[in-house]
VMD Tcl script that draws the C-alpha trace (Angstrom):
set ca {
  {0.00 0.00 0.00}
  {1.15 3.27 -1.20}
  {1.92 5.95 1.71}
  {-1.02 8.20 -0.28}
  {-3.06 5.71 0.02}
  {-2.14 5.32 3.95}
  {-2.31 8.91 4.98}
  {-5.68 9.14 3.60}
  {-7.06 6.50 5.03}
  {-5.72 7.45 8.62}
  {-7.02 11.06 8.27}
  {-10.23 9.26 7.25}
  {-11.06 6.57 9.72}
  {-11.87 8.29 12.63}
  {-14.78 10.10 10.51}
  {-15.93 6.59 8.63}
  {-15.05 3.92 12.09}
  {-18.86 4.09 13.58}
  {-20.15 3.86 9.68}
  {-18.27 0.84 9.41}
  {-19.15 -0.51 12.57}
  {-22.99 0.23 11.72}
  {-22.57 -1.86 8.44}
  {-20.91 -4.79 9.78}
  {-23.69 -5.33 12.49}
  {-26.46 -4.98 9.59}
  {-24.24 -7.78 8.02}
  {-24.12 -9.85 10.55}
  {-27.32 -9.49 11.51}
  {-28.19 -10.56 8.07}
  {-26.31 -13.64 7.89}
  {-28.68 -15.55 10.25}
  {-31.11 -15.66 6.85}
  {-28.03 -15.85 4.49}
  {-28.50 -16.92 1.08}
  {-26.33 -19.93 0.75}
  {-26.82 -20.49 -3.01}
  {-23.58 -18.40 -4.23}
  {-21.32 -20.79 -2.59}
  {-23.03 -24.71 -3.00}
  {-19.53 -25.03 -4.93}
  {-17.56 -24.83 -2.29}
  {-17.34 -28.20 -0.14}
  {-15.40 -29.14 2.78}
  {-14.83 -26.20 4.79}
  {-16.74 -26.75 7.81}
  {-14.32 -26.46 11.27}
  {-11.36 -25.43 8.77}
  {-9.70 -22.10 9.45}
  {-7.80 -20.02 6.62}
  {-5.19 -17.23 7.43}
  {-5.22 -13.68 5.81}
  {-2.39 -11.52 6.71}
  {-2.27 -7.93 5.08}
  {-1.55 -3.86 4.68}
  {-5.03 -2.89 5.50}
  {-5.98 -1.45 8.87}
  {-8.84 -0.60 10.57}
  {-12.05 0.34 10.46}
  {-11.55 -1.27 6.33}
  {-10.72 -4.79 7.90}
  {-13.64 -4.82 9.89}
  {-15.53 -3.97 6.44}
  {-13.42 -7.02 4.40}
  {-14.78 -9.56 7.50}
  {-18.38 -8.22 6.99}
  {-18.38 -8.69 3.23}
  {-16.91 -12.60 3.46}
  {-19.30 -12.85 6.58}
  {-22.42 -15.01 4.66}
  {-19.61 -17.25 3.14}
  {-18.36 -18.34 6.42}
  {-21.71 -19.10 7.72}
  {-23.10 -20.75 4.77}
  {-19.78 -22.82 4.38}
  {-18.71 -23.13 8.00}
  {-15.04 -22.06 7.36}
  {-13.39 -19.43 9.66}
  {-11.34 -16.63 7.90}
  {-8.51 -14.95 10.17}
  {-7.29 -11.82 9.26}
  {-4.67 -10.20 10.27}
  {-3.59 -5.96 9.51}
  {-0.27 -4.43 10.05}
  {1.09 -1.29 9.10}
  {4.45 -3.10 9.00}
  {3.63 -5.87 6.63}
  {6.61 -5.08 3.48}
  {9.10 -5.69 6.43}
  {7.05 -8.45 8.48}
  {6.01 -10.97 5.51}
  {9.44 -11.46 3.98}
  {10.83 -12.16 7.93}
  {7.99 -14.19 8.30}
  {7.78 -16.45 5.34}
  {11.90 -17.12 5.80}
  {11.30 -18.15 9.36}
  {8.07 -20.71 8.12}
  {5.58 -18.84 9.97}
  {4.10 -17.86 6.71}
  {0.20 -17.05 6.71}
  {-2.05 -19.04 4.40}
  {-2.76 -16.28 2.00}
  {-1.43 -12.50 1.86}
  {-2.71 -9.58 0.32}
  {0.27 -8.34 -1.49}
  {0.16 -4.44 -2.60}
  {3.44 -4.76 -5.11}
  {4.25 -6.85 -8.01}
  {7.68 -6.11 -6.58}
  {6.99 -7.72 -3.57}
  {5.24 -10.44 -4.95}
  {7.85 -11.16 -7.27}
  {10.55 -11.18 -3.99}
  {8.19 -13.57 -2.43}
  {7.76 -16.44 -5.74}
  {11.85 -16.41 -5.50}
  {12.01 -17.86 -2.23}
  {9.72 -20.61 -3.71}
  {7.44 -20.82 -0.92}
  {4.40 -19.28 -3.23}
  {2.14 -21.74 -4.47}
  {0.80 -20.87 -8.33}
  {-2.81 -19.85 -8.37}
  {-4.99 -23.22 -8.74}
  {-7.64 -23.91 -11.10}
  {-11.13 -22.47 -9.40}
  {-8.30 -19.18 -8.85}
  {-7.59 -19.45 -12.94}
  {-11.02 -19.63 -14.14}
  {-12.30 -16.76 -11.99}
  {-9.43 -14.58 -13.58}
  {-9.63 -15.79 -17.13}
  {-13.47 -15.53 -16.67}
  {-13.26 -11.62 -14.91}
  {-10.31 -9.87 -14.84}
  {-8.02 -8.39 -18.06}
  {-5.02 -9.79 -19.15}
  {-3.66 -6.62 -17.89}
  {-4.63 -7.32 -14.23}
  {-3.55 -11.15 -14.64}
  {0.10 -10.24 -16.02}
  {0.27 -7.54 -12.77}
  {-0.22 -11.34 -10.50}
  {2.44 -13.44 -12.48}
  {6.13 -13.99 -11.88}
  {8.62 -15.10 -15.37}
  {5.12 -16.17 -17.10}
  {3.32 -18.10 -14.24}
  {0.52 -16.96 -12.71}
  {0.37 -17.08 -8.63}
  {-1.88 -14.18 -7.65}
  {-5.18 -12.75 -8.35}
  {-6.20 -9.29 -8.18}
  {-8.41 -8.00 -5.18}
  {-9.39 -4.03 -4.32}
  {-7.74 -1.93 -6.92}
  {-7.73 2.08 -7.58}
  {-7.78 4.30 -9.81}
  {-5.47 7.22 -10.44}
  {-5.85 8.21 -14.32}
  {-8.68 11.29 -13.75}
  {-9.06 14.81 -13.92}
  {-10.92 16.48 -11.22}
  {-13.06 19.37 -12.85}
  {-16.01 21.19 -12.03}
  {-19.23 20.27 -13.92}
  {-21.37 23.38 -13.00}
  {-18.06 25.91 -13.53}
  {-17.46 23.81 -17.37}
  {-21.49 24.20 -18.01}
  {-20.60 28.26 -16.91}
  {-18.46 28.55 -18.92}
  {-19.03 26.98 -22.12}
  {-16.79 24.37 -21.92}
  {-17.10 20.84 -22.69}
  {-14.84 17.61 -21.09}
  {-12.37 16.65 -23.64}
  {-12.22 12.75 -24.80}
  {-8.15 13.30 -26.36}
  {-5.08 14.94 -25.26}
  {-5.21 17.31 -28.06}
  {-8.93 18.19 -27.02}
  {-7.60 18.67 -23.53}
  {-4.49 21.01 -24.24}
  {-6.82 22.87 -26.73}
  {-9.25 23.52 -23.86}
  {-6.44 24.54 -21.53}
  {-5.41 27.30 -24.16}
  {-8.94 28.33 -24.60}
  {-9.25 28.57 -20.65}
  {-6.04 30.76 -20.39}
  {-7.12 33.18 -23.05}
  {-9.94 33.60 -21.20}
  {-7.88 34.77 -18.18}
  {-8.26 31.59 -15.92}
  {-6.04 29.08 -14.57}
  {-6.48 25.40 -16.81}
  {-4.54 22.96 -14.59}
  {-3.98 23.55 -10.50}
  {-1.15 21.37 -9.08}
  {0.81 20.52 -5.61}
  {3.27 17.58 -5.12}
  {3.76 18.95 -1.32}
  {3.48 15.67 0.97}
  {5.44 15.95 4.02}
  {8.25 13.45 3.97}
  {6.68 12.12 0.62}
  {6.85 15.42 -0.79}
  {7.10 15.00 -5.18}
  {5.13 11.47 -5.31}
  {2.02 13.37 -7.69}
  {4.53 14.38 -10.18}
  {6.21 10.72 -10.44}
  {2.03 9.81 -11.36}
  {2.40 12.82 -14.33}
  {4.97 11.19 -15.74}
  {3.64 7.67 -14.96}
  {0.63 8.57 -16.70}
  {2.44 10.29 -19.29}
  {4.84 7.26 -20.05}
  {2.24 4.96 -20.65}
  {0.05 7.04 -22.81}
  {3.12 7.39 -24.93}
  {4.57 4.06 -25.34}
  {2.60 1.22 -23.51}
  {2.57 -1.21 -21.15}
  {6.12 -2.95 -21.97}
  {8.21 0.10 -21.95}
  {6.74 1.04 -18.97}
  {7.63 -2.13 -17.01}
  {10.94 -2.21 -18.63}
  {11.00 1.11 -16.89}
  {10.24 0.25 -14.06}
  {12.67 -2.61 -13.69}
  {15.47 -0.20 -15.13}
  {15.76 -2.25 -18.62}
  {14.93 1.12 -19.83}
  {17.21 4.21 -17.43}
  {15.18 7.61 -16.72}
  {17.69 8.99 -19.27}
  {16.71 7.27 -22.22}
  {15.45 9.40 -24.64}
  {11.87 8.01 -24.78}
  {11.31 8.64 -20.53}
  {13.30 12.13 -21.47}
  {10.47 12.92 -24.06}
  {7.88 12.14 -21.75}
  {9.21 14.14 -18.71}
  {9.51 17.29 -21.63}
  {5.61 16.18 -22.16}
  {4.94 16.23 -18.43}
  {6.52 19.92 -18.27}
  {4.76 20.93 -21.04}
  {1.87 20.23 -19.02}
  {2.69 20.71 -16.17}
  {5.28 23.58 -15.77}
  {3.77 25.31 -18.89}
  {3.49 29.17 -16.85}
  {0.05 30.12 -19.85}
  {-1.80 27.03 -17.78}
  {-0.60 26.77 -14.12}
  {0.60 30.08 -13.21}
  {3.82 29.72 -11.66}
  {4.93 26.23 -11.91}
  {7.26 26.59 -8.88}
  {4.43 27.53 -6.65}
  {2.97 23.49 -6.77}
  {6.12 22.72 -5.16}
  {5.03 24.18 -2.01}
  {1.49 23.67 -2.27}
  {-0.07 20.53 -0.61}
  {-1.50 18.17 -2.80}
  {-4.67 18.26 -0.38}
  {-4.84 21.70 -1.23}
  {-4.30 22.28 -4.85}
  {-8.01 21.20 -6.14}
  {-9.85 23.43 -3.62}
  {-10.14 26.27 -5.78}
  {-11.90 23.51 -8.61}
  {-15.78 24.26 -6.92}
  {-14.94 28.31 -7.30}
  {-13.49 28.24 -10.43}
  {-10.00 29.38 -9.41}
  {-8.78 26.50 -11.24}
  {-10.15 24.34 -13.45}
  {-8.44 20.76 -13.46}
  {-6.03 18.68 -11.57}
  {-4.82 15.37 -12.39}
  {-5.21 13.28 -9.41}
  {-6.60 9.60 -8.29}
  {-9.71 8.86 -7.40}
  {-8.92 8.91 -4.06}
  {-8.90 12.80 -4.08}
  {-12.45 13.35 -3.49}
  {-12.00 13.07 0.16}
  {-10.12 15.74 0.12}
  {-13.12 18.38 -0.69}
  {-14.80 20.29 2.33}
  {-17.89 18.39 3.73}
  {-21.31 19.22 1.90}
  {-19.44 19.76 -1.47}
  {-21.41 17.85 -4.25}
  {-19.54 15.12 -6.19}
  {-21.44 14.03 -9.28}
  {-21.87 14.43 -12.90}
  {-23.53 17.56 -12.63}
  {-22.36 18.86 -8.89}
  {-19.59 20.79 -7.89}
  {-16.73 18.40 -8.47}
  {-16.29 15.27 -10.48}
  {-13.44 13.93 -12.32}
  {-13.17 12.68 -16.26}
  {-10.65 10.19 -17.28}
  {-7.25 11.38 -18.47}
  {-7.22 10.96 -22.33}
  {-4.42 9.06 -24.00}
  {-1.74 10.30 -26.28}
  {-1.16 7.48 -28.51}
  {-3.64 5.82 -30.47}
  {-1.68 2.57 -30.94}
  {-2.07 2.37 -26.79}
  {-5.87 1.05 -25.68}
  {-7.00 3.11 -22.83}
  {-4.05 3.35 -20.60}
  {-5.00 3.06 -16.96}
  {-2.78 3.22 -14.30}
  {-3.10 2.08 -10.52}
  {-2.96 0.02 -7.87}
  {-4.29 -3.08 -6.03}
  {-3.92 -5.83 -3.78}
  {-3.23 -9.41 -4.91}
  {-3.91 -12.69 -3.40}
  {-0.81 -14.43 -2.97}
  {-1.20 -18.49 -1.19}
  {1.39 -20.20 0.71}
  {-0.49 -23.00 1.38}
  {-1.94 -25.30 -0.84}
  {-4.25 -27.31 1.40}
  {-8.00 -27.28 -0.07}
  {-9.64 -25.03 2.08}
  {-7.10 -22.17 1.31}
  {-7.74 -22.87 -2.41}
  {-11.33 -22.47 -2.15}
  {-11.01 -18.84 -0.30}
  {-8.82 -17.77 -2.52}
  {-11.03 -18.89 -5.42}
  {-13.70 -16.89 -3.62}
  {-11.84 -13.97 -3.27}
  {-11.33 -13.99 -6.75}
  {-14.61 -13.91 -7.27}
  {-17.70 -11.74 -8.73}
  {-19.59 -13.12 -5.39}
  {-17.15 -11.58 -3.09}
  {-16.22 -8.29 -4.88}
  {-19.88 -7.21 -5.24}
  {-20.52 -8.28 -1.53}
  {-17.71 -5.78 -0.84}
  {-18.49 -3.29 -3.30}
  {-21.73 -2.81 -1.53}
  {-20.71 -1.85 1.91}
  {-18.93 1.16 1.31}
  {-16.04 2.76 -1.07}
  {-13.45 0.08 -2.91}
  {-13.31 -0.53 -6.29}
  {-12.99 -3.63 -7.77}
  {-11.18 -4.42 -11.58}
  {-13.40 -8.00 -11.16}
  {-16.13 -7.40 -14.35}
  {-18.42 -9.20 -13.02}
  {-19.70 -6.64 -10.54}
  {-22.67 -4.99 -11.79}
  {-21.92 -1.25 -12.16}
  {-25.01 -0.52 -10.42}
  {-23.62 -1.94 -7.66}
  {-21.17 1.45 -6.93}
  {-23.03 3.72 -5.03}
  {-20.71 6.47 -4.64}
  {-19.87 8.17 -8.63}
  {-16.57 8.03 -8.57}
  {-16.03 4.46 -7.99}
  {-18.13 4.01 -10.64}
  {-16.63 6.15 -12.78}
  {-13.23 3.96 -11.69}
  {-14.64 0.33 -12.12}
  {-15.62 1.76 -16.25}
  {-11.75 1.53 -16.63}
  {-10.29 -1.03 -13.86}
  {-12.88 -3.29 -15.09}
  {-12.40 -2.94 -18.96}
  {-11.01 -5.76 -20.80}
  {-9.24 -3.60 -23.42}
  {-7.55 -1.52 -20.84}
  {-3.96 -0.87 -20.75}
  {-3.67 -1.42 -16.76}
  {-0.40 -0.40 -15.33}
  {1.12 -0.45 -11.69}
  {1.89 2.70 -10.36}
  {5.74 3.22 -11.05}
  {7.22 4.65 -8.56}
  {5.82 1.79 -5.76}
  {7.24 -0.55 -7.38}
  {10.99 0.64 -7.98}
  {13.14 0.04 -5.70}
  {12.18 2.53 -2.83}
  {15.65 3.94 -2.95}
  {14.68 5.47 -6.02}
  {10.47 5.22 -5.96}
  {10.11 6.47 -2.69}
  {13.16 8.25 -2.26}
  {15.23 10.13 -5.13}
  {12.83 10.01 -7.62}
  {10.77 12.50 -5.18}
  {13.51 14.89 -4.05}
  {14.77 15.20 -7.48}
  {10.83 15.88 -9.01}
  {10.89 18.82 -6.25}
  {13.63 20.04 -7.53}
  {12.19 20.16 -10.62}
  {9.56 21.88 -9.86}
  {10.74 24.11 -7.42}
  {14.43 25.14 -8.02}
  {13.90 24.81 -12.02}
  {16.75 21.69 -12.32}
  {17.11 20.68 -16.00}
  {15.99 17.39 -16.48}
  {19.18 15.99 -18.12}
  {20.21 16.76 -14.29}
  {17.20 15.01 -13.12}
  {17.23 11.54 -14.45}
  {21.05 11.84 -14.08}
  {20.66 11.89 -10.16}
  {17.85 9.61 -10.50}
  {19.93 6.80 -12.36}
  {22.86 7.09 -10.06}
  {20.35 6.12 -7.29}
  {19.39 2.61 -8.46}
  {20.63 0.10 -6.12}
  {23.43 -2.07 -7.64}
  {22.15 -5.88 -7.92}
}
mol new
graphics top color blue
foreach p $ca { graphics top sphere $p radius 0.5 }
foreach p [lrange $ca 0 end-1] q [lrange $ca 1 end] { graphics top cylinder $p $q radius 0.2 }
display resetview
């Protein structure tokens, strides 16, 4: 799990923890009369007891119970879950001392990857393969397989290629939501001739100050040249100063840094990416590329929908030859067991059953297709599950999680401040940011 991801969810829990609680008592309540006929596949469980350990805390574990809740009663297996904000550093330390959990909820190819070489993963068996094949892109299943073998299936997922705007400021003003990057700059130009500012910005996070500009370029790279350079990217096959990741940083300041659209580019250095979309309701800026996650981030009582205050549009792609690039992130169900019981939760977790179970008790997005979009109350996940769940998608991880956090978590974002706020050339950029990646 990303440390965006985290901070949001901390600032958010207090406010959502009784919700939560509320919903999994209606659940439970509900189980007593549970309708057992989703899961007369599953045989054998009764008195059995599976192991989760993951990255999610409370109050979204409590949520994860609640949704599996009518398959442990109708079944008679017992699901234990376990949360930890330390899990990167506990499951590695773990698994090498054979105290591995049954199944983990992975956050990183990377990780997952670490976790297949020490050959204690078991590949993904066949109720696992079928739910997959049957619901998920090839996209998605590529993100769960190690050297061409598939171990993992996708669970929650988000969503980070959208551009918050403001419906009733775009019906002011004449303006309509563009479908290409051309229609997009185009409507930036025709916003700043018309005095305004086209795209707000802030990469200030704290200690993880620069992570929204590594998701510019991440969004930018893919647009531009697909799924393959980006993951040679990612693993370094391809350096930050090869020309083609050059070309798409010169994009990303074109965009950006581009003084006729944001104003003064070194000001979203020291703006807060909380901040930099608040002006989007008033019209004192117009769009900002962020996730999906972003809404949270508007005051209380502001109106997200199609026609409200805020809503967000999906990020247009630059090259045709690329099929709607979407990038971001997920959790994938990784088994160290193979006993029967832990292949038949996993199976279920891989399922539509499960994911619209979940889906209904609050926000998380699934990229499972078999969840009815009707089933997303709240717009915006709704708006995500179009893409996630789109077989034709172009799904990519986000980059910078899963480079080595020397570089993804660590140079990569002092070096995109510097960027942004000192003015350092990008041949000086990718430079530092190359001389950073850990020696194998």
């Amino acid at each position: 799990m990303s440390i965006r991801r985290k901070s949001l969810l901390t600032a958010a829990g207090v406010a959502v923890l009784s919700l939560v609680a509320t919903m999994v008592t209606s659940v439970g309540s509900a189980s007593a009369a549970a309708n057992c006929d989703p899961f007369a596949g599953y045989h054998g469980l009764k008195g059995k007891t599976v192991t989760i350990f993951t990255s999610i805390l409370e109050p979204e574990l409590g949520t994860m119970k609640a949704a599996w809740k009518d398959f442990e009663s109708c079944t008679g297996v017992k699901i234990k879950i376990e949360g930890s904000n330390q899990f990167e550093a506990l499951l590695p330390v773990r698994v090498k001392g054979g105290n591995a959990p049954d199944l983990a909820l992975i956050p990183q190819p990377g990780l997952l990857a670490a976790m297949v070489a020490t050959g204690k993963v078991k590949p993904a068996p066949a109720g696992v393969i079928a739910n997959v094949n049957k619901y998920y892109s090839p996209s998605w299943k590529a993100l769960g397989s190690v050297n061409g073998k598939f171990y993992a299936a996708p669970l929650g997922s988000n969503m980070k290629s959208l551009v918050w705007y403001s419906p009733t400021q775009f019906k002011k003003n004449g303006y309509t939501v563009p479908t290409t990057w051309t229609e997009m700059t185009a409507l930036a130009d025709k916003m700043a001739a018309a005095g305004q500012t086209a795209f707000c910005g802030g990469i200030g996070s704290g200690g993880a100050t620069g992570w929204p500009a590594t998701d510019w370029l991440e969004e930018v790279v893919v647009r531009m040249y697909g799924q393959k350079i980006y993951n040679d990217w990612i693993s370094h096959k391809i350096k930050f100063s090869d020309p083609k990741i050059v070309a798409a940083m010169n994009t990303v300041a074109g965009w950006m840094q581009n003084p006729k659209w944001v104003g003064d580019p070194k000001a979203i250095a020291t703006t807060s990416f909380q901040d930099a979309g608040q002006g989007i309701p008033s019209g004192g800026c117009n769009m900002l590329q962020q996730a999906s996650f972003y809404g949270s981030q508007f005051p209380a009582g502001t109106n997200v929908s199609p026609t409200g205050d805020v809503f967000a549009f999906y990020l247009p792609g630059i090259n045709p030859a690329v099929t709607t690039p979407v990038e971001g992130g997920g959790e994938f169900t990784t088994a160290f067991s193979a006993r029967p019981e832990v292949q038949q939760v996993q199976a279920f977790l891989a399922s539509a059953t499960y994911a619209t179970s979940r889906v209904n008790l609050d926000h998380w997005v699934s990229a499972n297709s078999g969840v009815p979009l009707a089933a997303y109350k709240d717009p915006i996940d709704r708006l995500s599950a179009q893409y996630l769940a789109n077989p034709k998608s172009t799904f990519v991880f986000d980059a910078s999680d899963a480079m080595p956090a020397a570089v993804g978590a660590g140079k990569e974002w002092t070096e995109f401040t510097a960027w942004f706020g000192e003015g350092k050339s990008v041949a000086d950029v990718v430079k530092a940011i190359d001389a950073a990646w850990p020696a194998k």
